[in-house]
C-alpha positions in Angstrom: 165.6 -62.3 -79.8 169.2 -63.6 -80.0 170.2 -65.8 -82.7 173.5 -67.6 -82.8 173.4 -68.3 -86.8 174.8 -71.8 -86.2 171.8 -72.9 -87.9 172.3 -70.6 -91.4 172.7 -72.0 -94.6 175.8 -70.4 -95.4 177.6 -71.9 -92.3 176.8 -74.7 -92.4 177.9 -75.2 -96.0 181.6 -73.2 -95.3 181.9 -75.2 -91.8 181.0 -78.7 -94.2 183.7 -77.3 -97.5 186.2 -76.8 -94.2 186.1 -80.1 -92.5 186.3 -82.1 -96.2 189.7 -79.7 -97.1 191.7 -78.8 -94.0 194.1 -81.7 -93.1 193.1 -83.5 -89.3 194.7 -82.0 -86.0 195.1 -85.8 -85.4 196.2 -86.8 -88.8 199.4 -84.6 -88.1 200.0 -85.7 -84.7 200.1 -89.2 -85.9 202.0 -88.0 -88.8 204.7 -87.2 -85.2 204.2 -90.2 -83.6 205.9 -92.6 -87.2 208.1 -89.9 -87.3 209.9 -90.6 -83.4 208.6 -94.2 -84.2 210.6 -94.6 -87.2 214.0 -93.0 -86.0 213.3 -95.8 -82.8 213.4 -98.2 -85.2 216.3 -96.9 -87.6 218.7 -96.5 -83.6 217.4 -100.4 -82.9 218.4 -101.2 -86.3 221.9 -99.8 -86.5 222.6 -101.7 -83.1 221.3 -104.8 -84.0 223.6 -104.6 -87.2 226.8 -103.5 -85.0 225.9 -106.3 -82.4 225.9 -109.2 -85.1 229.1 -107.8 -87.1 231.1 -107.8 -83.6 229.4 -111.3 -82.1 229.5 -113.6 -85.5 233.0 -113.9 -85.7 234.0 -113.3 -82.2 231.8 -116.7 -81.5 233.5 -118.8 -84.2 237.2 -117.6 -82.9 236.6 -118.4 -79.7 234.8 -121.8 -80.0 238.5 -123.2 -82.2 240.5 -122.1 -79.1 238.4 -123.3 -76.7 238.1 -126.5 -77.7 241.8 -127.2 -78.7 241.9 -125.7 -74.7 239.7 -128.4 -74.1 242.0 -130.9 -76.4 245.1 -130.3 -75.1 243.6 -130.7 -71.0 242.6 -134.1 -71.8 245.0 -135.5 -74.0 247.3 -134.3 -70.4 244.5 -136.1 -68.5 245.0 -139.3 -70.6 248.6 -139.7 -70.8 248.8 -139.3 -67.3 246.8 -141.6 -66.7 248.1 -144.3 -69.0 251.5 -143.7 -67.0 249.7 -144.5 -63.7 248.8 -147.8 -65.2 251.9 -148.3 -66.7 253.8 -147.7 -63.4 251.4 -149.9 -61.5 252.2 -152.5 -63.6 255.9 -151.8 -63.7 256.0 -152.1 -59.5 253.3 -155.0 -59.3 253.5 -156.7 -62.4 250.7 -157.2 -65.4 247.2 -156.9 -64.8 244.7 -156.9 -66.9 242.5 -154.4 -65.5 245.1 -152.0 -65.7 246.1 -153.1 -69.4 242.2 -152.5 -69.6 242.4 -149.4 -68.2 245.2 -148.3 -70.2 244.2 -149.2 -73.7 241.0 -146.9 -72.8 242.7 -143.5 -71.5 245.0 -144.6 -75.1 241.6 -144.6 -77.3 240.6 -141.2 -75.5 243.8 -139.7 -76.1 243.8 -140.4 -79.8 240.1 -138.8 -79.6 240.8 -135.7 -78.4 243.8 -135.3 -80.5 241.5 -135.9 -83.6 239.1 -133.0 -82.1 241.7 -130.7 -81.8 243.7 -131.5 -85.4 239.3 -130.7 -86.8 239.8 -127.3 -84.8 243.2 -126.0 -86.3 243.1 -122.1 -86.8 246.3 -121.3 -85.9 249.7 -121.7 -87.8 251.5 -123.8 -85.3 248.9 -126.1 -84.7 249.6 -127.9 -87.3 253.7 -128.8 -86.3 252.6 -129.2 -83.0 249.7 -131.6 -83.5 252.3 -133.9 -85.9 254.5 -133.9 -83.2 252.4 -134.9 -80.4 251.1 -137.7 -82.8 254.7 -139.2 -83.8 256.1 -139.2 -80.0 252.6 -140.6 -79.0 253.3 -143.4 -81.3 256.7 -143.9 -80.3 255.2 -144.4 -76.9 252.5 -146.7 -77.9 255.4 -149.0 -79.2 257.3 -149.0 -76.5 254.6 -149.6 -74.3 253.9 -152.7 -76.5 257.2 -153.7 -75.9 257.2 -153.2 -72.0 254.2 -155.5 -72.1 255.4 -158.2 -73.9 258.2 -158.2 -71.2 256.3 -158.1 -68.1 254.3 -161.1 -69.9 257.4 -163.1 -70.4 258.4 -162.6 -66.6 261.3 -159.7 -66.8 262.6 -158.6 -63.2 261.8 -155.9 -61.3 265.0 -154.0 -62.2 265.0 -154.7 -65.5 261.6 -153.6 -66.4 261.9 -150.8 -64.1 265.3 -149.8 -66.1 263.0 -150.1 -69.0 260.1 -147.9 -68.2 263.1 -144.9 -66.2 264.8 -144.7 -69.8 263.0 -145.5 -72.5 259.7 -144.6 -71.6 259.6 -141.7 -69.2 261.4 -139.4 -71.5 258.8 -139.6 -74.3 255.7 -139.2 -71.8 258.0 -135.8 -70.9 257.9 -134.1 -74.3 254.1 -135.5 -74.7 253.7 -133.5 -71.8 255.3 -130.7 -72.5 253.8 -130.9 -76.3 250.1 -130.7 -74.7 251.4 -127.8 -72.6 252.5 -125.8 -75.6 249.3 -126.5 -77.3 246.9 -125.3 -74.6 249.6 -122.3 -74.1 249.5 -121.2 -77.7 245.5 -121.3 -77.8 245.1 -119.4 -74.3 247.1 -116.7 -75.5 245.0 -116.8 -78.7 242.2 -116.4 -77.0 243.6 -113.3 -75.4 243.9 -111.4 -78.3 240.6 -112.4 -79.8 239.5 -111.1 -76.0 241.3 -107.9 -76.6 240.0 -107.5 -80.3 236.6 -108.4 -78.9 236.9 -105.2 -76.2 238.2 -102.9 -79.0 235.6 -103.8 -81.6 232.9 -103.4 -78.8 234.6 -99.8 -77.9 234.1 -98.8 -81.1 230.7 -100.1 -82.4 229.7 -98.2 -78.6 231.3 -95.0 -79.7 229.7 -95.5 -83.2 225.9 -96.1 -81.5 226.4 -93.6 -78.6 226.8 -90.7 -81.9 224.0 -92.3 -83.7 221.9 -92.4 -80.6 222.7 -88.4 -79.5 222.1 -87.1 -83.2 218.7 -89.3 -82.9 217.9 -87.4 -80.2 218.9 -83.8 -81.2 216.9 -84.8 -83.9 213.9 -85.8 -82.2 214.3 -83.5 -79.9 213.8 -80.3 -82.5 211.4 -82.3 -84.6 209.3 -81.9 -81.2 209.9 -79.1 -80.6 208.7 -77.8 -83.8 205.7 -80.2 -83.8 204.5 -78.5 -80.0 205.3 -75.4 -80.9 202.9 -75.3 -84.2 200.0 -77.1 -82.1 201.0 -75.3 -78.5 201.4 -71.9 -79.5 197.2 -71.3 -80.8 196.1 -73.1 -77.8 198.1 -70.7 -75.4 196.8 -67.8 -77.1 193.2 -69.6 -77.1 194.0 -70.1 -73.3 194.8 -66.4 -72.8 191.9 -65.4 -74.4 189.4 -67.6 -72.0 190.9 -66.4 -68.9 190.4 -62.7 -70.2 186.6 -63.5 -71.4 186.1 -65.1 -67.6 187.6 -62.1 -66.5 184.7 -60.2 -68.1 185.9 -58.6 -70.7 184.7 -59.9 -73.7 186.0 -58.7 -76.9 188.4 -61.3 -77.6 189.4 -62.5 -81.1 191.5 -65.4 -82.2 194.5 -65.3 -84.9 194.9 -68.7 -85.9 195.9 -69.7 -89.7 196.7 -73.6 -89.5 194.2 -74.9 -92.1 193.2 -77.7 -89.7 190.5 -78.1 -86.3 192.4 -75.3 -84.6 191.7 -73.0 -87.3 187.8 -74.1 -87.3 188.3 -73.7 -83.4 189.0 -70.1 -83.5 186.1 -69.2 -85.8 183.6 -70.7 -83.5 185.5 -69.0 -80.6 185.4 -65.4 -82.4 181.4 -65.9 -83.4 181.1 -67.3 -79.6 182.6 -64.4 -77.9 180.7 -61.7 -80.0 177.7 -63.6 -79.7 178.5 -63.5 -75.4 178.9 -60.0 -75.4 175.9 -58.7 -76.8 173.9 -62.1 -74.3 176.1 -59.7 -71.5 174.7 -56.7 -72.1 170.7 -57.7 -72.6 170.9 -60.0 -69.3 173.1 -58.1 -66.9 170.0 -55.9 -65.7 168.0 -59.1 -65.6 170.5 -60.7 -63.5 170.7 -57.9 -61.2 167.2 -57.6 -60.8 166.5 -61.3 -59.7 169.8 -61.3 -57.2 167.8 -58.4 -55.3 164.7 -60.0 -55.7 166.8 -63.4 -53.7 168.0 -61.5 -51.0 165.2 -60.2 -50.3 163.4 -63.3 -50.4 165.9 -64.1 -48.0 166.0 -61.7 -45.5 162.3 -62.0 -45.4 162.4 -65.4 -44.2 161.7 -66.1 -40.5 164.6 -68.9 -40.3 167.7 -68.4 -40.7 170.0 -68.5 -43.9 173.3 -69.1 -44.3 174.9 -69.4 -48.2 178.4 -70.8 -48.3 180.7 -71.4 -51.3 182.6 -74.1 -52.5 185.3 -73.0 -50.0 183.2 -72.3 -46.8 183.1 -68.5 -47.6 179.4 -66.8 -46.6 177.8 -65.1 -49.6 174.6 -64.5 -48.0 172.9 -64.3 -45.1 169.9 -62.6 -43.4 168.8 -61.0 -40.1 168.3 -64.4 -38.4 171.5 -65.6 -39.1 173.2 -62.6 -38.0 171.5 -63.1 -34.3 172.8 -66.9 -34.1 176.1 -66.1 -35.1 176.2 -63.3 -33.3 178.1 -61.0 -35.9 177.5 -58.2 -37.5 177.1 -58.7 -41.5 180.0 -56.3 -42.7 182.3 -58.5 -40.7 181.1 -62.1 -41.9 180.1 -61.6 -45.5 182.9 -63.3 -47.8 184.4 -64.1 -45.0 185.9 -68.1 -44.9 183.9 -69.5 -41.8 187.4 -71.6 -40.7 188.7 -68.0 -40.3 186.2 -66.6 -38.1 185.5 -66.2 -34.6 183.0 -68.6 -33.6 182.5 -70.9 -30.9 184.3 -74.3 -31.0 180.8 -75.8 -30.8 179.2 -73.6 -34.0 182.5 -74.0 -36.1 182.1 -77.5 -35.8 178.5 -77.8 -36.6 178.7 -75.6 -39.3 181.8 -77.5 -40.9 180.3 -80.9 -40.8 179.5 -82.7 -43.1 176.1 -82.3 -45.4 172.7 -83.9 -44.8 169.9 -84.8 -47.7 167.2 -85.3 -47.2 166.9 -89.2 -46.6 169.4 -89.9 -43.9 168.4 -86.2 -41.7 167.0 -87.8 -38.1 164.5 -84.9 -36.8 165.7 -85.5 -33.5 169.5 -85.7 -34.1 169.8 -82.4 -35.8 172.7 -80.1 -34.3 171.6 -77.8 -31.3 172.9 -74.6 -30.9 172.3 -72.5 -27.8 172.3 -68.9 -28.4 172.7 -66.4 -25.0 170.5 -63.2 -25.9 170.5 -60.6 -23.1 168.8 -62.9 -20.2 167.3 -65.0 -22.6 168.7 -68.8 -24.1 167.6 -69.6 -27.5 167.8 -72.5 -29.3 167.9 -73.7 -32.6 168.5 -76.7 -35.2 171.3 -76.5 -37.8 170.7 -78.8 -40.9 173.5 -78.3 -44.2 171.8 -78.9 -47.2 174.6 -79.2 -50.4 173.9 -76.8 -53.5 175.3 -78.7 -56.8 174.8 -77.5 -60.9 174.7 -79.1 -63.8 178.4 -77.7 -64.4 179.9 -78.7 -60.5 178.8 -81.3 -57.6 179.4 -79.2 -55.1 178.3 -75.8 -55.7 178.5 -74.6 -52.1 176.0 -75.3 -49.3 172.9 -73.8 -47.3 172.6 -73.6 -43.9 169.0 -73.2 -42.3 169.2 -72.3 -38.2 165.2 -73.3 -37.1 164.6 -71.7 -34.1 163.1 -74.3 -31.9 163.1 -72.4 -28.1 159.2 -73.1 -28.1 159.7 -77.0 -28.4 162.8 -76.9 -26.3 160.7 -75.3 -23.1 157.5 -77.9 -24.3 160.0 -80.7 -24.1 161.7 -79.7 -20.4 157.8 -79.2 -19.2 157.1 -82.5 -19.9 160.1 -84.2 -18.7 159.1 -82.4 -14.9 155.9 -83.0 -15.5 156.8 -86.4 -15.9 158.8 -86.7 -13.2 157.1 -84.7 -10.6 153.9 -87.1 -11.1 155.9 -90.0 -11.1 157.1 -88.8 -7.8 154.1 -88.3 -6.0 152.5 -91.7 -7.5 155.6 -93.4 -5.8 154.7 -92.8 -2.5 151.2 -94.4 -2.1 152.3 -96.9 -4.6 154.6 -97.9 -1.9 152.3 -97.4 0.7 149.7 -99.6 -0.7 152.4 -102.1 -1.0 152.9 -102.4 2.3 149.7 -102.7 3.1 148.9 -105.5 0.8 151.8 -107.4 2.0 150.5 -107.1 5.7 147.3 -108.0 4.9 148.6 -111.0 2.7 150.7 -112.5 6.2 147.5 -112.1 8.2 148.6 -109.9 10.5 144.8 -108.6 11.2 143.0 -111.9 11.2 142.5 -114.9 9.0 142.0 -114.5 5.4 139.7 -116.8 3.2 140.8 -118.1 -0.3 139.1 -115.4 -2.1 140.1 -112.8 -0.1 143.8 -114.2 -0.5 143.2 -114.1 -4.2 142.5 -110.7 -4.4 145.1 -109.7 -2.2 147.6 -111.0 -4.6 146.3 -109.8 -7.6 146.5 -106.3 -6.2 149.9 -107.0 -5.0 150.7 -108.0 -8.9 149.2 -104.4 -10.0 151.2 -102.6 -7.7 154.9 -104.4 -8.5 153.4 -103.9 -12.3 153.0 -100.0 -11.8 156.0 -99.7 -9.7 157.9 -101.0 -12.3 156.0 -98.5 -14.7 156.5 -95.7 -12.2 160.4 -96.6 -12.4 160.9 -96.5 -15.3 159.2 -93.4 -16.4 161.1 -91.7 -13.7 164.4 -93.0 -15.5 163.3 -91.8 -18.8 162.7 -88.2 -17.3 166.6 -88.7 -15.9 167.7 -89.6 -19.2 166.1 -87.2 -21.2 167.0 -84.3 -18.8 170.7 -85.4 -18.6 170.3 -85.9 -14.8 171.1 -89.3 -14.9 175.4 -89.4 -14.7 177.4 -91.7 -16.9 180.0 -93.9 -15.4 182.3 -94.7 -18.4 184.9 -98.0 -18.4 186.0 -100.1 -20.5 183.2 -102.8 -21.4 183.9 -106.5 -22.1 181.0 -106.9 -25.3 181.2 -110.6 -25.0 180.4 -110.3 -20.9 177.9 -108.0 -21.7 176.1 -109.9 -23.7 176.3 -113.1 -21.9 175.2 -111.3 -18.8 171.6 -109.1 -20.4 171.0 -113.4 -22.1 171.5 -114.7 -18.3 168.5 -112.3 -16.9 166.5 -113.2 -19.4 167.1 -117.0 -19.4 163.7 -117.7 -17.5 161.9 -116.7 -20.5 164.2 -117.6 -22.9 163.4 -121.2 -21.0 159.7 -120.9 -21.9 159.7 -120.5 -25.2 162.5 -122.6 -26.3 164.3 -119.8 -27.7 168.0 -119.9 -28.5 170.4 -117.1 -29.0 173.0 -117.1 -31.5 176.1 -114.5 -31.0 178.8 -113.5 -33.8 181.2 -110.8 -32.1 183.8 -109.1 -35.0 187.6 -110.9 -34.0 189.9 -107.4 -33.0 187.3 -105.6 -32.0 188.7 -102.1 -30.8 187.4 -101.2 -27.2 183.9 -100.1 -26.2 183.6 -97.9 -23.6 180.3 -96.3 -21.4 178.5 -96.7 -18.5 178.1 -100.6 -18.4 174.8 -101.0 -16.0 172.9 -98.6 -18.7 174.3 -100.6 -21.7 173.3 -103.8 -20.1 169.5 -102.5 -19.6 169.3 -101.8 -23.2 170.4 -104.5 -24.4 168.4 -106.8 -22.1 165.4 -104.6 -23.5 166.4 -105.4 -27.3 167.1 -109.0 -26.7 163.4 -109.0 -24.2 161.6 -107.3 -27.1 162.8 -110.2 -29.5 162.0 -113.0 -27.0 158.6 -111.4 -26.6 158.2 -111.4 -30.6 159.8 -114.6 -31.6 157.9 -118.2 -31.5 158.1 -121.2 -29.9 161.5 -122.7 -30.9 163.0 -120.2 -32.7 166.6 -118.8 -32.9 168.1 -115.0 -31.8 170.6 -113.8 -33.3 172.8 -110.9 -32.0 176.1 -109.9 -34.5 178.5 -107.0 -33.2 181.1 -105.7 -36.0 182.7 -102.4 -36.5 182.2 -99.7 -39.5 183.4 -96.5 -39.7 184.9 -96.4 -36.3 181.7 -97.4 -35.0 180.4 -100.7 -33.2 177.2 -101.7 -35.2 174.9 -104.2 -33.2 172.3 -105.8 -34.7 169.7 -107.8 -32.9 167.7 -110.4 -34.8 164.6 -112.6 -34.3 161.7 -114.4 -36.5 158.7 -113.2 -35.5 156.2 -111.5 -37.7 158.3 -108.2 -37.9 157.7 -104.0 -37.8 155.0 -102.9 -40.2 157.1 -100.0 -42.3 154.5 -97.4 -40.9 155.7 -98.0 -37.3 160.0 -98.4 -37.7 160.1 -95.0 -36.7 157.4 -94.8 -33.6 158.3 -97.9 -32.0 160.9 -96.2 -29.8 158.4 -93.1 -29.1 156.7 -93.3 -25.5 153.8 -96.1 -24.5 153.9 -97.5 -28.1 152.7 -101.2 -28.1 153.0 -103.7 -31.5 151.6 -106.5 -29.2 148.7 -105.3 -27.2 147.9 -108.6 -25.5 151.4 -108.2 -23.2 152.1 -106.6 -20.0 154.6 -104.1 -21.5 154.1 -100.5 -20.6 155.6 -99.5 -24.0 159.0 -97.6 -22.4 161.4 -100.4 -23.4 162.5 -98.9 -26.1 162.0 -95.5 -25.3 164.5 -96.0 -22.8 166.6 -97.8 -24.8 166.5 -95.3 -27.3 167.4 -92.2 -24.5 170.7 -94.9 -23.4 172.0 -95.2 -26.6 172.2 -91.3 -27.5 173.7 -90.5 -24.2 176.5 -92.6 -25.7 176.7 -90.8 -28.5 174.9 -93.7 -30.8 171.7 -94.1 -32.8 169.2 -96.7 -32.8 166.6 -97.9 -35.4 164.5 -100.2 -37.1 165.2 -103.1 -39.9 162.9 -105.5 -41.6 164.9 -108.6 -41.4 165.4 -110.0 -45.2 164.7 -114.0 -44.1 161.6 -113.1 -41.7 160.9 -111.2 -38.5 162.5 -108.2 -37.3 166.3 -106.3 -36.8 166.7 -103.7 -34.3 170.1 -102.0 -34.7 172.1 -99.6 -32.9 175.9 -98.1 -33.1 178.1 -97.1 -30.4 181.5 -95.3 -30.9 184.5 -96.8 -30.6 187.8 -96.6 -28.8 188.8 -92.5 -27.7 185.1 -91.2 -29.1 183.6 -91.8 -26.3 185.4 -89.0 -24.7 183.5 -86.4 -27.0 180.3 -88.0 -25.7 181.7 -87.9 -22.0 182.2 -84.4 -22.4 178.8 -83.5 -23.7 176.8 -85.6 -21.8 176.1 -82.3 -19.4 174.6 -81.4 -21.9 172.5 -83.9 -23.1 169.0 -81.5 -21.9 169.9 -79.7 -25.2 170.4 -81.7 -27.5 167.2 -83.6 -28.8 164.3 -82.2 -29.6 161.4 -83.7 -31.0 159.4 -81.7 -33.3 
C-alpha cells in the first residue's frame, strides 16, 4: 500500500522548525508595498514643500499691490466725486445735500488713503502718498473757502473764476497722483507675476526630476522584487504543465528560505509520490475503461458521451444507427462540426434536462429512415459534473420508442374511426327525436313528451362528446391545420368570459384580468386559443363557489407569455396535477363533463409550441398555467406543426 509519509514524525517536525525560521512570502511582499508607499510619500512631500515655498510669499506680495490697486481706484472715485458736488454747487448754488454728499466721498477719500499708506511695500509709495496727502489738503482748504463764498452770496462769475483757477488745477495733480500710484503697483504686480511663473518653472523642473528618479527607482525595486517571487513560480508552472503532460519526473530548484521554498519540497515528494500511484493504477484504469464500453455497447439504448466542448468520446451500436455514421468518422469528433440533420444538431445541442423539470411527453423526437422502415426515438441530455468541474460533459440516451409511436397512431384511428361511425345514428336519432317531439305522428302525452326530451338531452350530450373526441384525434394526429395571425390577448379574453357569462351569472362569479403593459405580440390560430381558454376559465367556474372571484394574469418571461388562471375552489390533490389533462379524467364526478376539456386543451397548447400544467394556488383553490411563445417563435411552431404526429409520445 502507498504511503505519502505526510504523516511521519520526522516531517512533521522539519516542516514545523521550517515554518518558525524561514521569513513569510507575505511578510516580504509587504515589506514592497512600504517600500513604493514610502517613496509616494517622500514625492508628495517634496511637492508640498516646493508648493508652500513658492505660494507663501507670492500671497503676501500680491495682497500689498492689490490693495494699494484698490486704494488708488477709489481715492479716483472719491475726488471725482467731490468735484461733481462741488460743480453742482458752483452752477446752482449751495446745497446741503450736496455739501452732505461731499464731506462723505471727503471722509472716504481720507480712508482709502490711510489703507494704502498701511500697505506700503514699495519705495515710492511713500513720496507719492505725502504728496497726494498735502495737495488733498490744499484742496480741502480751498473748498472751505469756496463755501464760505457761495454762503455769503458771490456771483456766478466770480465763484465760477474761483473753482476754473484755484481749484481745478489741484483736483488735476490729485488725479494724476492716484494715477501714478495705481501705475506703479500694477507694474509691481507684474513682476511679482513674472517671478511667480519663474519660480513655478523651476520648483516643476525640480519635482518633474524627483518624480522620474522615483520612478526609475520604483521601477527596478519592482522589478527586482517580481523577479525573486516570479521566477520559482514559472519554473513551478513549467513543471505542472510537463507533469499534466504525463511525464512525471519533475523536481523543483528553489532556495528562497521562505513558502516557496517549503512549496517545492512538497511539490518534489508529490510528484515522486504520483509517479509510482501512475504506474500501480494505469493497468487498473485500463481495465475498468474496457469493462465501460463494454457496458456500453451492451446496452439496448442508445449512448452518446460528449465533452465539455461537444466532442463524442463514446458511443455504442445504437447510437451509431440514429446518427447514422459510422464510428471511425464521429468519435472525437465536435458534434457542431458534423454532418447531421438541422433537426438532430439542434436536439443534440440543446440545452440539458435533470431529472425534475424532464416532461415524458415533451422529450425531443427523432425520426430515423432505415431501409423501408421509420423509427423513432426520444433524446434526453443528462449533464456529467465532478467534484473538480460543473460541467464535465454530457450523456445522451436515444430510447427507441417506434412500439409506442405505432400504439399511439392506433389509437388516435381507432378513436376517430368510432367516433365516426357513432356520428351517424347519433344524428339520426336526433332527428328522429325532434320529429317525434313536434308531433308529427300523432299527439304526445306529458310523459311521453318528457321522455322525448330527456333523450333529446342525451343525444346533444353525446354529440358533444362525439365532437370532441373527434377533435382530439385531429389534434393529436396533426390533421387539424393552424391558421396563425396576430391575436388581440385582451379580445381574447373578453370574448372565451362572454360565452361563458350564463354560468358565470349563476354562480355569482366574477373574473378579475391583469394583462402585462407592452406586451410583445401573440400569434396562433385564434378560434383554437379561444376554446382553450374558455375550457380553463369553464373548469374554474365549475370549481369555484358561490360568489367567488377568477382571476386570469398574462405576463411575459423568457420570451414567453405565461398565463395563469386562478380560482378558490377546493383545489388539485398533488396525486392528480399531472393526470388531470390525460383523457376522461373527472375531479368532480357529480358534473356532466366528459373529462376531454383539458385533454384538448392540453393537445391546443402544444400545437403552439407551449406547455400547460398544474399549480396549487398559495391563498386557496387551484392555478392552471400555460405558456405560449412570443413574437417571431411562433414561426418555428408553424413550421413543425406538420409534424406534430411525431412529436409526443406518451409512455
Amino acid at each position: 500500500m502507498l504511503r505519502f509519509g505526510v504523516n511521519s514524525p520526522n516531517y512533521r517536525a522539519k516542516s514545523a522548525l521550517n515554518r518558525k525560521t524561514m521569513p513569510k512570502l507575505s511578510t516580504k511582499i509587504e515589506i514592497g508595498y512600504l517600500f513604493f508607499a514610502a517613496i509616494i510619500v517622500a514625492v508628495a512631500v517634496f511637492s508640498i514643500y516646493h508648493i508652500r515655498q513658492l505660494s507663501h510669499p507670492l500671497y503676501l506680495l500680491l495682497r500689498g499691490r492689490y490693495e494699494n490697486v484698490t486704494a488708488a481706484e477709489k481715492m479716483l472715485s472719491n475726488i471725482r466725486q467731490q468735484e461733481s458736488e462741488q460743480f453742482n454747487m458752483v452752477e446752482q448754488g449751495l446745497d446741503t445735500a450736496s455739501v452732505r454728499r461731499f464731506k462723505k466721498a471727503g471722509k472716504e477719500f481720507v480712508y482709502w488713503h490711510n489703507q494704502a499708506r498701511n500697505s506700503i511695500s514699495l519705495p515710492e509709495e511713500p513720496v507719492l502718498l505725502d504728496s497726494i496727502a498735502e495737495l488733498y489738503s490744499v484742496y480741502q482748504e480751498k473748498s472751505n473757502v469756496l463755501q464760505h463764498r457761495l454762503e455769503a452770496g458771490i456771483g456766478y462769475k466770480e465763484r465760477k473764476a474761483f473753482h476754473s483757477r484755484q481749484i481745478v488745477p489741484v483736483v488735476m495733480k490729485l488725479s494724476n497722483l492716484c494715477h501714478e500710484l495705481q501705475e506703479i503697483n500694477e507694474i509691481a504686480i507684474e513682476r511679482t507675476e513674472r517671478r511667480a511663473e519663474k519660480l513655478s518653472s523651476q520648483a516643476t523642473g525640480f519635482i518633474v526630476l524627483f518624480v522620474i528618479a522615483a520612478l526609475v527607482f520604483s521601477m527596478a525595486a519592482g522589478w527586482y522584487f517580481t523577479k525573486r517571487i516570479i521566477r520559482p513560480l514559472k519554473d513551478a508552472t513549467e513543471k505542472v504543465k510537463k507533469i499534466g503532460q504525463g511525464n512525471w519526473d519533475q523536481k523543483l530548484e528553489i532556495k528562497t528560505n521562505d513558502e516557496l521554498e517549503e512549496l517545492a519540497y512538497e511539490f518534489n515528494r508529490m510528484t515522486a509520490r504520483l509517479a509510482e500511484y501512475e504506474k500501480l493504477n494505469v493497468k487498473k484504469l485500463l481495465a475498468e475503461k474496457k469493462k465501460a464500453e463494454t457496458i456500453v455497447s451492451n446496452i439496448p439504448v442508445g449512448i452518446l458521451v460528449l465533452d465539455e466542448e461537444d466532442h463524442i468520446t463514446l458511443l455504442n451500436t445504437v447510437a451509431e444507427q440514429v446518427l447514422q455514421k459510422d464510428r471511425n468518422e464521429i468519435l472525437y469528433h465536435s458534434i457542431q462540426k458534423m454532418n447531421l440533420s438541422v433537426e438532430m444538431r439542434n436536439v443534440l445541442l440543446s440545452e440539458v434536462q435533470s431529472a425534475k423539470n424532464i416532461d415524458s411527453e415533451r422529450l425531443p423526437l427523432i425520426p430515423v429512415e432505415t431501409g423501408n422502415h421509420t423509427r423513432f426515438y426520444t433524446v434526453r441530455r443528462i449533464p456529467l459534473a465532478t467534484q473538480i468541474r460543473e460541467k464535465a460533459g454530457t450523456i445522451v440516451l436515444f430510447q427507441d420508442v417506434t412500439t409506442y409511436q405505432e400504439l399511439d397512431d392506433l389509437r388516435s384511428e381507432f378513436i376517430a374511426t368510432i367516433s365516426h361511425e357513432i356520428k351517424t345514428p347519433i344524428t339520426s336519432l336526433n332527428m328522429a327525436v325532434d320529429i317525434l317531439l313536434k308531433e308529427v305522428k300523432g299527439p304526445l302525452t306529458n310523459n311521453q313528451k318528457e321522455l322525448l326530451n330527456d333523450a333529446r338531452n342525451d343525444v346533444v350530450r353525446l354529440k358533444t362528446f362525439v365532437k370532441e373526441l373527434l377533435d382530439l384525434a385531429k389534434l393529436e394526429s396533426g390533421h387539424y391545420p393552424l391558421e396563425y395571425k396576430r391575436i388581440d390577448v385582451a379580445a381574447l379574453i373578453r370574448r372565451s368570459w362572454q360565452s361563458l357569462l350564463r354560468l358565470a351569472e349563476e354562480k355569482n362569479v366574477s373574473i378579475q384580468t391583469k394583462i402585462e403593459k407592452n406586451l410583445p405580440p401573440l400569434y396562433g390560430d385564434e378560434r383554437l386559443l379561444n376554446r382553450a381558454l374558455t375550457n380553463l376559465l369553464k373548469n374554474a367556474l365549475e370549481h369555484s363557489p358561490y360568489g367567488e372571484q377568477i382571476s386570469i394574469r398574462v405576463s411575459v418571461e423568457s420570451s414567453r407569455s405565461m398565463w395563469v388562471i386562478s380560482d378558490r375552489g377546493k383545489g388539485i390533490p398533488p396525486q392528480a396535477r399531472e393526470l388531470i389533462f390525460d383523457k376522461f379524467v373527472r375531479l368532480n364526478k357529480s358534473g356532466d363533463s366528459v373529462g376531454l376539456g383539458l385533454s384538448i386543451t392540453r393537445e391546443i397548447i402544444r400545437r403552439h409550441g407551449g406547455r400547460i400544467w398544474a399549480e396549487d394556488n398559495a391563498d386557496r383553490g387551484a392555478r392552471l398555467c400555460f405558456s405560449l411563445p412570443l413574437g417571431s417563435a411562433h414561426k418555428n411552431n408553424k413550421n413543425s406543426n406538420g409534424n406534430k404526429k411525431n412529436e409526443n409520445i406518451a409512455l
